[in-house]
N, C-alpha and C positions, 0 to 999 in steps of 0.2 A: 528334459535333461539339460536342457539351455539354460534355462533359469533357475535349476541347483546349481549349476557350475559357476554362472555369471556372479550368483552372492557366494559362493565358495572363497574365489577369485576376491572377489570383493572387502576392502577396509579390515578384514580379520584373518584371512585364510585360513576358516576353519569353516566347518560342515553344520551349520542346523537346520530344522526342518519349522515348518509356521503351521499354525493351524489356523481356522479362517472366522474372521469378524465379515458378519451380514447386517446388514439394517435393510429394512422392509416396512411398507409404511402405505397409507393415502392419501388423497390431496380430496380434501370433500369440496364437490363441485368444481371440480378442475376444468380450465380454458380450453383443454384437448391442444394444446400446441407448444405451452412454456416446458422449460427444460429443467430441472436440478442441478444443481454441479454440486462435486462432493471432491474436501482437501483432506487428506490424511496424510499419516507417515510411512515411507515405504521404504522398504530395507533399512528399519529401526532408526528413518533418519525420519526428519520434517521443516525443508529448510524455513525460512522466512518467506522467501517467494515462492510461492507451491505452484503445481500447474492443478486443474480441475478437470476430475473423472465430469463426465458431461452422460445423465441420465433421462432417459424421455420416458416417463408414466404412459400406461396404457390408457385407452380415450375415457377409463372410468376414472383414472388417478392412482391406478397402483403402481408402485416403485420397486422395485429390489434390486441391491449390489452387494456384491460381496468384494474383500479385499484379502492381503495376508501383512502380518505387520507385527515382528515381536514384541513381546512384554507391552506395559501400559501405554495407550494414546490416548490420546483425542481429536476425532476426525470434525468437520465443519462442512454444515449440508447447508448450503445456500440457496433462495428462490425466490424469485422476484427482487432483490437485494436486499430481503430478510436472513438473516443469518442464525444455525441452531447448532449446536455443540452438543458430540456425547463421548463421553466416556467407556473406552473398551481395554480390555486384555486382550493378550494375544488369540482367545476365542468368546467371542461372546455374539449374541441374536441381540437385535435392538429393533423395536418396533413402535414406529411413529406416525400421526395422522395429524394434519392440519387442515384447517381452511384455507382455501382458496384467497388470496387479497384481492381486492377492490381496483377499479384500473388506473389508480393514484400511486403515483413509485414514491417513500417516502426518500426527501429528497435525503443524503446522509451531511451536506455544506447547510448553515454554519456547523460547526462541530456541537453545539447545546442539542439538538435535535436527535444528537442521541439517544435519549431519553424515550423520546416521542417515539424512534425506531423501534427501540424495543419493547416498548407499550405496545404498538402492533403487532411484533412478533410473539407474546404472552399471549394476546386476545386472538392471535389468531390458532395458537394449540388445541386439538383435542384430546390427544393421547397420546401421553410416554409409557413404554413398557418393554420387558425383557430385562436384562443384565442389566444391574447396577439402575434400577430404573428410576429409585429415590434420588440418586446423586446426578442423575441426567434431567430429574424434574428443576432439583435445584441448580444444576448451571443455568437452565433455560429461564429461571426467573431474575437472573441478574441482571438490571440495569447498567451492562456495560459490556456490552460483545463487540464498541467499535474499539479496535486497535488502535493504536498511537505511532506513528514514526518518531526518532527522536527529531530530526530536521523538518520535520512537518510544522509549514509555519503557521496552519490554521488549529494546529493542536485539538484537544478533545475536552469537553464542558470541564471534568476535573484536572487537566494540566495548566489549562487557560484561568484557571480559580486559583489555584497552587502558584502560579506566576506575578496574581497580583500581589500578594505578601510580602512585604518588604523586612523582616524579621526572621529571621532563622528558627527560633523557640515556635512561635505560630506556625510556622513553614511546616517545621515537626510535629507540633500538635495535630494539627489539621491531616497531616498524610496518613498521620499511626489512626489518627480518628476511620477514615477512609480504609484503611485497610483493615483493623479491628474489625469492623461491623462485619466485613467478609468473614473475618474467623467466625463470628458468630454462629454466621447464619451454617459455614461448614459445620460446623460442632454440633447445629443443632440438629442436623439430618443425620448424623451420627448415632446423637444420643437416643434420636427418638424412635430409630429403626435398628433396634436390636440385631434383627436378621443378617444385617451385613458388618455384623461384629466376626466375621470369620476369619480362618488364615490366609493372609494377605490382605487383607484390611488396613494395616498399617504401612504397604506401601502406597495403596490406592489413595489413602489422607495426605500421603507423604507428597505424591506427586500434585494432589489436586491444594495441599498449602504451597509447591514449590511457583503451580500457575499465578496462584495469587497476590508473592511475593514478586512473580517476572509482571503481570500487569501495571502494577504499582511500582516496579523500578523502571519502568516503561517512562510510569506517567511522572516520575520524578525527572527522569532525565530528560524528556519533553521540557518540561516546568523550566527547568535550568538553560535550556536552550533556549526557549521565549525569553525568558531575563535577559539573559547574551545577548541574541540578536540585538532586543530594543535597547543596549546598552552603548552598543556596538553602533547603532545609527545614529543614538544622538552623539557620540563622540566624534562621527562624521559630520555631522552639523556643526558639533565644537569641542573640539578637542581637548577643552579644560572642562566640559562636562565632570560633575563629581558623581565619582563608581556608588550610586547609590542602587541602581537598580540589581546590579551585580558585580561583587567583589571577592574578594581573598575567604570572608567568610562563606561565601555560598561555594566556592571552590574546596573549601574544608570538607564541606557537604560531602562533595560529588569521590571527594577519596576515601572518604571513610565508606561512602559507598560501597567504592573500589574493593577496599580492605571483605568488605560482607558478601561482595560477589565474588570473591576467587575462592571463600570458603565453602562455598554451597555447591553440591553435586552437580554436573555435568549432564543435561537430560536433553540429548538433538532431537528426542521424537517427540518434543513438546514444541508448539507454535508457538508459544508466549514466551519458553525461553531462548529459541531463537533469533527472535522479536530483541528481545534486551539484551542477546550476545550483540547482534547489530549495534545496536544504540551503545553498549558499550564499550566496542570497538572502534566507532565513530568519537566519542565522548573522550575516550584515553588521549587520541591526538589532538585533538584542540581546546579542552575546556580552559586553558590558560589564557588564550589568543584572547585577546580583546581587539585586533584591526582588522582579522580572516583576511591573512597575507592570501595572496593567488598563489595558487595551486603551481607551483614550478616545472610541474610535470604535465609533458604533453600528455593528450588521450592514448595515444598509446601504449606511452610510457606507463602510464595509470595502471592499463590491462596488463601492462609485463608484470608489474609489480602485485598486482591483487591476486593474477590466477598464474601466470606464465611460472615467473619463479615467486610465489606469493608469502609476505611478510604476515604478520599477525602481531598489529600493538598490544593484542591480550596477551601475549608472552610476557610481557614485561610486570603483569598481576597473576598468571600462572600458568601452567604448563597446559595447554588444550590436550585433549584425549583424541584418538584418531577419529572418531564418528563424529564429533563437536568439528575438527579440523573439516569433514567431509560436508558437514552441513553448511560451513561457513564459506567453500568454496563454491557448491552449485548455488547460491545462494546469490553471490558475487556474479556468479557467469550467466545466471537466469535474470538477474537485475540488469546485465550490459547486455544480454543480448536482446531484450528485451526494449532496448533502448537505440533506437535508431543513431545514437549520437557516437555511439562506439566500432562501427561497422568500417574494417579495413580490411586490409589482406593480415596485419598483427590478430586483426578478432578472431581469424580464421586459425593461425598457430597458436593460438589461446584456447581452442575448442580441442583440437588436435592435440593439444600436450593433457587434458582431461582426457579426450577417450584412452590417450593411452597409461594415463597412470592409474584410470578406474578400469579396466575394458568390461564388458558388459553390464556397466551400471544403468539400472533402469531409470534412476533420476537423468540421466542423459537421453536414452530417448526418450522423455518425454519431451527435451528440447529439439526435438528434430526438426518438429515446423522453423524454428524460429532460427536454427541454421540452416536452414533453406532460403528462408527472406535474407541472412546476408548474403546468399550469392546471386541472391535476387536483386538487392542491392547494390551490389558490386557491377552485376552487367547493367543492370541502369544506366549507368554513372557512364557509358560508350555509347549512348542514344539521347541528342542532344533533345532538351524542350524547352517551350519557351512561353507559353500561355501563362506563366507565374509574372505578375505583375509588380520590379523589382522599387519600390519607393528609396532613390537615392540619399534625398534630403534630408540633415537634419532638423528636427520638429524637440522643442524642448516642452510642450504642453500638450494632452489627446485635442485639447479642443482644436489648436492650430492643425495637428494631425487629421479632424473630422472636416476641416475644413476645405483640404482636399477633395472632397467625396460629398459634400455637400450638394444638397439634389437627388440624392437618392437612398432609401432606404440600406442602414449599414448594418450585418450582423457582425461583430468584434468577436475572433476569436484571438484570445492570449494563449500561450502555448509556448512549449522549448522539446527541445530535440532529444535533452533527458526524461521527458516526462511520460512514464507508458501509456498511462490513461489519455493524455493528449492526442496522441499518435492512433490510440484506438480509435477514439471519434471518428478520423478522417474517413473512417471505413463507413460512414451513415453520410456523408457530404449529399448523396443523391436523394436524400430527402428532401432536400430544398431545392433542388437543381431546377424546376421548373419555376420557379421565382428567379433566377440567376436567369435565366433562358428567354424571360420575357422582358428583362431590364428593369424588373423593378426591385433588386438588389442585390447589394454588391458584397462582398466577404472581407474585409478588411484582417488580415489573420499579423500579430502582431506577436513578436519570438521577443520571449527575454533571456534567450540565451546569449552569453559573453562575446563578447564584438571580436575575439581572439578566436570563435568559433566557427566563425564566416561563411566558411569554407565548409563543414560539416553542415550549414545550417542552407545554402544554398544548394547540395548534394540532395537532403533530405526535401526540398519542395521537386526536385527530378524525381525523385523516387517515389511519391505518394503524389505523383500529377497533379499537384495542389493549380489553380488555378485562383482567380481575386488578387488582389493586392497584397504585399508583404512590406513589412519592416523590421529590422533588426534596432532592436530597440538601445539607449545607453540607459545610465545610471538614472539622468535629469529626467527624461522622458517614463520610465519605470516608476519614480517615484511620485511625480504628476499623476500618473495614469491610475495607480490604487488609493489615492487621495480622490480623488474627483469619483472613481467606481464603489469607493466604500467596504464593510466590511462585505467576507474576510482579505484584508489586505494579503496579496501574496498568494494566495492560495489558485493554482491552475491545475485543470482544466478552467478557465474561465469563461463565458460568454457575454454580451451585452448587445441590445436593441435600442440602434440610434434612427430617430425619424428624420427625414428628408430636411426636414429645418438644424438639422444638428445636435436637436435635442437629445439628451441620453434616456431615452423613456423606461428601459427595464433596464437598471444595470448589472442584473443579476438572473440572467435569463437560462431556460431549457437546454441541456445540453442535445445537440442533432442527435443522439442515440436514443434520445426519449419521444421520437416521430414528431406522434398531433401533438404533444403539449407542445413544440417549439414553431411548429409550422401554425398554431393560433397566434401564438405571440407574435409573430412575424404578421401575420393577418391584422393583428389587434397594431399594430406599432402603423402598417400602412393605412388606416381608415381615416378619410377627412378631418 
C-alpha cells in the first residue's frame, strides 16, 4: 500500500498500476562469487546517475530479477565491467546467457578501447531471447555502449575523431556518416523481422531512433567541448592565439543543435537522453566562454542553486515537462552527494527540501547510503587526525615533487574531491597496505582540486583516513604533471609507478580496485 501511495504522491498525482519486466539468464562457467548489477528506470524516470540493483547468480550462474517501470525502457546489466542493454515495455520476460570473462578486466582508459570492450562483450554472448529479442540482439552488437560526459576530457574513440576536424562541412559529414550507419542497421532488424511489425512498433523504433540521436548529440557535444578546452589553453599560453581550433562557427553548430533538441520529445526513462539533457544543460551556460571565468559561486551556493531553489538553463530552449524536471533533479543530488566535495550542513537542507517535495520517492531511497556518509561526514570533521602527510611547498615540476620521496618506491595517485570514481578507490587502499607497512612504499596521493577548495579538500583526507603524503596541486604543477605522465591528459582516477631512483617506470598503472594486477606492478617497479 506504501508504494501505490508513494507513486500516487509522486510527480503526477494520479493513480496507475505497472506490470512487471524480468530478465533471467546464465553465466556459463560462472566464478561462483562475481555479482551483476542491473540500471533501469524507476517510476517512469532514469536519471543519468542511476544507482545498481546488485544480483548474485546461484553457484551454477543463474540469475533472475524482476522490476516494475511504465511504458518503454531500457535497463543495463553490467559484469565484470562488461556492459549489455535490453529493451523492454512495461511487461516483457528477457532471457540471457553469457560466458564467463577471463580474469583480464578490460581496461575502459584510453577511451579507443572501446572498441576492444565490446568486442569482448559480443564474444562473450550466448543467448538473447524473449521480448523484443531481435532488437535486444541488435543493441548488443553495437560497437558503442561506452557513454560519453560532455566535460569528459578523455572523451570517447568517436568524440576524440570529431575533435580533430577543423571544418565544420567535414565535422557534418563525418557525424551524419556515424550516425546513418546506426539507422541502418535499426531498419534492417526492422525490415527483416516481419514479426515485430505489430501495434506499437512504431513507438519501440520511435524511442530506440530517439537513443541514437541522444548518443550522438552526446558525442557532438563532447566533440565541441575537446575543441573549447584545447582552445581555451592555448589562449592561456597566448592570448592572441587565433580561434582556429574553435569559433563563432563551431558555436553556430552547438545552437542550431539547441534549436533540434528542444524539438524532440521529452523521454526521462531513457539513459541516453538523460545523458545529453546533462550535456545540454552544461552546454547552454558556457559554450560562449572562451577563458572559463571561476565559478562565483561558493559550493554551497552551487547546491542552493541546482537542488535547494534549482534553476534550469533549458528553460531558456524550452519548457521541461515534470518527469524530465524530476529526472534532472535526482540526477544533480546523486552527482553531489556522491561527491564528497559537496558535504555540509547546506547538503543536508538540500536533501531535506527533496524528500519533502517528492515524499516517498523511491529514487531517494535509493540514496540513503549516501546520506548516511554525509553525516558520517559531518561527525568526522569533530575528531581530529593527523597521519595525512600535508606537503607545504610549492613544487612547479612532478620531477622536483618526486624528488622529495626519492628512495623509495612511490605509487602516485591523482585525484579531486569531485571525482566519485576517485573517492571509490580509497575503499581498496588495504590492498597494498602491507607494502606501506614494511617501508617499502610510499603513496604520494596528489588533488587537483582548486586551491580555493583547501578547506574541503583537507576535510576530505579526515574523513577517508587517507594516510601518505598529499598536495594540493596549482595550475603550473597540473600542467607539468600530465605532460611528463602522458596520454590521456586530464583524465582521473589516475595512477603511476615511480622506482626509488625517481624513475617514472609505469605512468599509467592498475587502479587499487583491480588487486593482483596493481600489487605486480608494484612488485615489478621494486625488482633490482
Amino acid at each position: 500500500m506504501r508504494f501505490i501511495l508513494a507513486i500516487t504522491i509522486l510527480l503526477t498525482g494520479s493513480a496507475f498500476s505497472f506490470a512487471q519486466i524480468t530478465i533471467s539468464g546464465k553465466i556459463h562457467h560462472y566464478d561462483g562469487e562475481s555479482a551483476l548489477y542491473i540500471d533501469h528506470a524507476r517510476e517512469g524516470v532514469q536519471p543519468f546517475f542511476t544507482e545498481h540493483a546488485k544480483v548474485t547468480p546461484d553457484r551454477n550462474g543463474n540469475f533472475r530479477y524482476s522490476f516494475k517501470n511504465p511504458g518503454i525502457g531500457i535497463m543495463r546489466l553490467s559484469y565484470r565491467r562488461n556492459y549489455y542493454r535490453f529493451l523492454h515495455e512495461e511487461k516483457a520476460a528477457i532471457h540471457f546467457e553469457f560466458e564467463q570473462p577471463d580474469g583480464k578486466r578490460v581496461r575502459s582508459s584510453p577511451a579507443n578501447e572501446m572498441f576492444l570492450k565490446d568486442s569482448v562483450r559480443q564474444h562473450l554472448i550466448v543467448k538473447i531471447d524473449g521480448d523484443h529479442k531481435e532488437i535486444n540482439r541488435y543493441l548488443n552488437s553495437l560497437a558503442r555502449t561506452a557513454t560519453v560526459s560532455t566535460q569528459s576530457v578523455s572523451g570517447n574513440a568517436y568524440s576524440l575523431y570529431l575533435a580533430d576536424i577543423r571544418d565544420t562541412d567535414t565535422f557534418l559529414q563525418k557525424m551524419d556518416s556515424l550516425r546513418s550507419n546506426e539507422y541502418l542497421l535499426l531498419s534492417r532488424v526492422f525490415d527483416l523481422h516481419a514479426d515485430i511489425s505489430i501495434p506499437g512498433t512504431a513507438d519501440l523504433r520511435s524511442y530506440l531512433e530517439d537513443e541514437i540521436n541522444s548518443y550522438y548529440g552526446g558525442i557532438f557535444l563532447n566533440a565541441m567541448f575537446l575543441k573549447r578546452r584545447d582552445q581555451v589553453s592555448a589562449l592561456k599560453v597566448n592570448p592572441d592565439t587565433a580561434l582556429t581550433m574553435y569559433n563563432r562557427n563551431w558555436e553556430r553548430l552547438i545552437e542550431r543543435f539547441f534549436q533540434e533538441f528542444a524539438s524532440r520529445e521529452q523521454r526521462p526513462s531513457s539513459f541516453r537522453y538523460n545523458e545529453l539533457m546533462h550535456a545540454v544543460d552544461y552546454t547552454s551556460g558556457s559554450y560562449r566562454d572562451y577563458n572559463l571565468p571561476e565559478n562565483p559561486l561558493s559550493l554551497d551556493e552551487m547546491v542552493f542553486k541546482d537542488i535547494i531553489s534549482p534553476e534550469y538553463p533549458l528553460d531558456s530552449l524550452f519548457e521541461l515537462n515534470n518527469d524530465t524536471k524530476y529526472a534532472l533533479l535526482i540526477s544533480r543530488l546523486r552527482n553531489k552527494v556522491n561527491s564528497q566535495m559537496f558535504y555540509s550542513p547546506v547538503m543536508k537542507q538540500a536533501i531535506d527540501s527533496m524528500q519533502a517535495r517528492y515524499p516517498g520517492s523511491e529514487q531517494l531511497e535509493l540514496l540513503e547510503k549516501y546520506f548516511k556518509d554525509l553525516d558520517d561526514y559531518l561527525e568526522s570533521q569533530t575528531s581530529p587526525y593527523s597521519k595525512a602527510v600535508i606537503i607545504e611547498e610549492n613544487y612547479t615540476t612532478l620531477a622536483g615533487l618526486l624528488e622529495k620521496l626519492e628512495g623509495k618506491t612511490i605509487l602516485i595517485d591523482i585525484w579531486a574531491t569531485w571525482c566519485h570514481p576517485c573517492i571509490g578507490e580509497f575503499a581498496y587502499k588495504n590492498n597494498f597496505q602491507d607494502f606501506i607497512s614494511s617501508g617499502d612504499l610510499v603513496v604520494l596521493y596528489i588533488s587537483i582540486d582548486k586551491l580555493k577548495w583547501e578547506d574541503r579538500w583537507r576535510e576530505n583526507l579526515n574523513y577517508n583516513r587517507l594516510t601518505g603524503y598529499h598536495i594540493l596541486a596549482d595550475e603550473v604543477l597540473i600542467r607539468d604533471m600530465w605532460e611528463t605522465l602522458g596520454h590521456p591528459k586530464g583524465a582521473i582516477p589516475r595512477y603511476a609507478l615511480v622506482s626509488a631512483d625517481g624513475t617514472i617506470v609505469i605512468p599509467n598503472a592498475a587502479f587499487p580496485s583491480m588487486g593482483d594486477e596493481l600489487r605486480n606492478q608494484i612488485l615489478q617497479v621494486m625488482e633490482p
